[in-house]
C-alpha positions as CSV (number, residue, x, y, z in Angstrom):
1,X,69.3,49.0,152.9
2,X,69.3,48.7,149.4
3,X,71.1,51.0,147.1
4,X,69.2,53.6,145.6
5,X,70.2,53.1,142.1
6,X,69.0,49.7,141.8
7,X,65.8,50.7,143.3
8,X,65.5,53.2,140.4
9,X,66.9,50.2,137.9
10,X,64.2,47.5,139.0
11,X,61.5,50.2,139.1
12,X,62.5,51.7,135.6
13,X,62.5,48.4,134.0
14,X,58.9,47.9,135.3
15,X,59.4,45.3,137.9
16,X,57.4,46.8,140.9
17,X,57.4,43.7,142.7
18,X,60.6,42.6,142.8
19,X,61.8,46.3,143.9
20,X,59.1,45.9,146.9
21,X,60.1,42.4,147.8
22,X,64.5,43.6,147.3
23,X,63.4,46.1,149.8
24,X,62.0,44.1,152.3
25,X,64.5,41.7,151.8
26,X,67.3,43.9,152.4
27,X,65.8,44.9,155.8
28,X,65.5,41.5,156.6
29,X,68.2,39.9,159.0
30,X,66.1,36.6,158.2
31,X,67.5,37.1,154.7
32,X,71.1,36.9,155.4
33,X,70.6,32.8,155.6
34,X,69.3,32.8,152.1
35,X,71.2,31.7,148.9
36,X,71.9,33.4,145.7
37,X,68.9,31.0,144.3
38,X,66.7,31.5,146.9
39,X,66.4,35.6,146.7
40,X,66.1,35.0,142.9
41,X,63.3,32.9,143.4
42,X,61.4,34.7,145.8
43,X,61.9,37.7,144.1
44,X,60.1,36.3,141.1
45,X,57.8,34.8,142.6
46,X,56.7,37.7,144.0
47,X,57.1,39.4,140.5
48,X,54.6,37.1,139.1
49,X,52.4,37.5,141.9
50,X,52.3,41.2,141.7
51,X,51.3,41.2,137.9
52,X,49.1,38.3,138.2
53,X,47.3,40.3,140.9
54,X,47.4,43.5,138.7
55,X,45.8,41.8,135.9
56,X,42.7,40.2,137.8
57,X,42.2,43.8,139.5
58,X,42.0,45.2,136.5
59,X,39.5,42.5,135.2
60,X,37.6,43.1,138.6
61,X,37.3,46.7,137.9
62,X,36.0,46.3,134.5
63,X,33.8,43.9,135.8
64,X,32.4,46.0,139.5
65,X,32.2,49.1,136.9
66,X,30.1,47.4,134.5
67,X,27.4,45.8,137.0
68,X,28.4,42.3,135.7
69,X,28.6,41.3,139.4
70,X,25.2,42.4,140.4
71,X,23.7,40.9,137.5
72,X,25.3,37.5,138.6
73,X,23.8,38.0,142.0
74,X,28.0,37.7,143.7
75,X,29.2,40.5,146.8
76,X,32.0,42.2,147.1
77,X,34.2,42.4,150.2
78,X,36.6,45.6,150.6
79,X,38.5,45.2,153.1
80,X,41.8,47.9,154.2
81,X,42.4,50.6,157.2
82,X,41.0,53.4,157.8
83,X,40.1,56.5,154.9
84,X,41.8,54.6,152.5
85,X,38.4,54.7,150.6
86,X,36.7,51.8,151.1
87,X,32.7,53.5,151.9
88,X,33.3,56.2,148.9
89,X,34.2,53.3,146.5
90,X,30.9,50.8,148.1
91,X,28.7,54.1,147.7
92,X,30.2,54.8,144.2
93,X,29.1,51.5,143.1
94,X,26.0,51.8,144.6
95,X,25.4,54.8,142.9
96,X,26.1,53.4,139.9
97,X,23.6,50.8,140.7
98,X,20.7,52.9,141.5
99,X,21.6,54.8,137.9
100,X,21.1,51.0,136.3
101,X,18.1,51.0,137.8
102,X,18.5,48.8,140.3
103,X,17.4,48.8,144.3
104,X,20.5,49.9,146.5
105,X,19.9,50.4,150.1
106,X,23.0,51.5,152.6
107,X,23.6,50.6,156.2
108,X,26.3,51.4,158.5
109,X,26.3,48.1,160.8
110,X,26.6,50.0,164.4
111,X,23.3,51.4,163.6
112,X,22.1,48.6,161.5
113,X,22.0,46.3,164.3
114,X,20.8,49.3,166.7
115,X,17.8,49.7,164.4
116,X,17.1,46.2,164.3
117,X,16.9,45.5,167.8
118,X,14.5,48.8,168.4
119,X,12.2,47.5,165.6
120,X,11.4,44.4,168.0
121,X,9.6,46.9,170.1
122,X,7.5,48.8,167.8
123,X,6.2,45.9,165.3
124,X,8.4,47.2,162.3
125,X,11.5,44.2,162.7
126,X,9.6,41.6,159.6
127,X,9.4,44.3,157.7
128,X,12.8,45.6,158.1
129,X,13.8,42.1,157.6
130,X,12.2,41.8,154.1
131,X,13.8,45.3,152.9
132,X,17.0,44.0,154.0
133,X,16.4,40.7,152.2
134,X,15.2,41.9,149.3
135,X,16.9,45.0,148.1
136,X,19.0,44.4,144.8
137,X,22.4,45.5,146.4
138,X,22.4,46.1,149.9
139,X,25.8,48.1,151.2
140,X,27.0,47.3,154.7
141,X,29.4,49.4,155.8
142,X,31.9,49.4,158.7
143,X,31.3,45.8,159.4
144,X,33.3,44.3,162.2
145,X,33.7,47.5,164.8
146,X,32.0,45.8,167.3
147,X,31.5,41.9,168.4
148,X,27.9,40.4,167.6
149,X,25.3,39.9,170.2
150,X,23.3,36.7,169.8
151,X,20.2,38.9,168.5
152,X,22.6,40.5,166.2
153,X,24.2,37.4,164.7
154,X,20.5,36.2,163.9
155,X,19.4,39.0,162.4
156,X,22.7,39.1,160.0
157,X,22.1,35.1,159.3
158,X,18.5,35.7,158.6
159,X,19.5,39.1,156.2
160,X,22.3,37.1,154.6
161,X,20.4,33.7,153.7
162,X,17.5,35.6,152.2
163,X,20.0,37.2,149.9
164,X,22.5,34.4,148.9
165,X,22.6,33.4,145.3
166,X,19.9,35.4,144.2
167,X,20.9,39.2,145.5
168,X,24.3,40.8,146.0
169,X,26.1,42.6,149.1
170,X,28.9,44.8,149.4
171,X,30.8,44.8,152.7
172,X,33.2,46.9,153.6
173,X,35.6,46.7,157.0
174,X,39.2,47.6,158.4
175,X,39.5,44.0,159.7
176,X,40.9,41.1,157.2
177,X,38.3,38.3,156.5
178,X,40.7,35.8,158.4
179,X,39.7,38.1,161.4
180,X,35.2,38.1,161.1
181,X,35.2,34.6,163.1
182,X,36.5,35.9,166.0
183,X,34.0,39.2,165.8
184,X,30.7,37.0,165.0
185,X,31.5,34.7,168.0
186,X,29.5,31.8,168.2
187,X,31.1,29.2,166.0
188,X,27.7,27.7,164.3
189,X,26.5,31.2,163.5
190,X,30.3,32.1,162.4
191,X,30.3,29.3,159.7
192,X,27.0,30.1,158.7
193,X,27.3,33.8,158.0
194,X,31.1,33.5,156.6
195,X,30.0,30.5,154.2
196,X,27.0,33.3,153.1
197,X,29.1,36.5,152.9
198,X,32.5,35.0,151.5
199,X,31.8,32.1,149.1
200,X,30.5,34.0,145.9
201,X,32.2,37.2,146.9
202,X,34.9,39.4,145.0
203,X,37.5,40.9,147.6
204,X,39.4,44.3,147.1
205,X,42.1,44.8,149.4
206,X,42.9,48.7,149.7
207,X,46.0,50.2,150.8
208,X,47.7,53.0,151.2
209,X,48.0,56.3,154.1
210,X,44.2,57.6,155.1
211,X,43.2,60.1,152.2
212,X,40.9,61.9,155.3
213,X,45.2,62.7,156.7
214,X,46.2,63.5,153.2
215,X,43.3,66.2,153.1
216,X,44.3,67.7,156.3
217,X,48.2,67.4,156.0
218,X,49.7,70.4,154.8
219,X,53.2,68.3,154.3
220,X,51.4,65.6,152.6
């Protein structure tokens, strides 16, 4: 484990990424085969990484804040576990949408897809379609809780090309993006969607312990 002190040195002198990758390090058996040179370099490396990341995020917010995005017509993918924040951050932006006058509609995808499939019955699916389509910023929440049915992953192809390049999309889910393949299923339709919902989108990773268990902690 590594000493306390230098913890406190490295975190003092403002070097938050090297103390995180020391630690991990230092709790790695893996790590006894490496040399002197080697645990210098990946500690800077991941140094650099962590205020190179910094830096963009902070551009990013700027950026999300402002409505630049929307204006560009790109998405925004925030991804992370469980009450870490990721629907009160998509519905904050959305709000702040709707106060820029632009059209913001919110979906949980459960009942997105639920919705969808009962508007084949009744004569209201084409025009649930075009609302989809052609909202400014549409908000999908909760994406990826469930695998895709076949009528599901053409209604979401269908939403998604309507919208690319000309209207933006926030997605948020507790799976990684390396993980939506797998949940859309069919391969062609997988592609598809992912080349629609990915290529011009931000991502925001969040971390951290569920603020709904900080809430109701009394220790926390």
């Amino acid at each position: 484990m590594l000493p306390h002190p230098t913890l406190e040195r490295l975190t003092g002198m403002g070097f938050a990424g090297m103390a995180r990758a020391f630690t991990e390090l230092a709790g790695n058996a893996e790590a006894d085969r490496l040399t002197h040179p080697e645990w210098l370099g990946l500690l800077l490396d991941r140094e650099w990484s962590f205020r190179h990341d910094r830096k963009l995020a902070a551009r990013l917010r700027f950026a999300l804040v402002a409505g630049d995005w929307i204006a560009k017509h790109d998405s925004l993918v925030i991804t992370g576990p469980t009450g870490v924040g990721k629907s009160w951050l998509a519905c904050a932006l959305g709000h702040k949408a709707c106060r820029d006058d632009r059209s913001v509609l919110y979906q949980r995808v459960p009942k997105l897809f639920a919705s969808l499939a009962l508007a084949r019955g009744d004569g209201r699916h084409a025009r649930l379609q075009r609302t989809l389509g052609s909202v400014q910023l549409l908000i999908l929440d909760d994406w990826g809780l469930e695998p895709l049915d076949a009528l599901a992953r053409h209604d979401l192809l269908e939403i998604l090309e309507e919208r690319y390049g000309c209207r933006s999309t926030i997605i948020t889910s507790q799976l990684p993006v390396a993980s939506w393949h797998e949940v859309i299923g069919d391969p062609t339709y997988a592609d598809a969607i992912l080349d629609r919902l990915v290529h011009n989108a931000h991502r925001l990773n969040l971390e951290g312990d569920s603020m709904r268990r900080l809430k109701t902690d009394p220790a926390a």
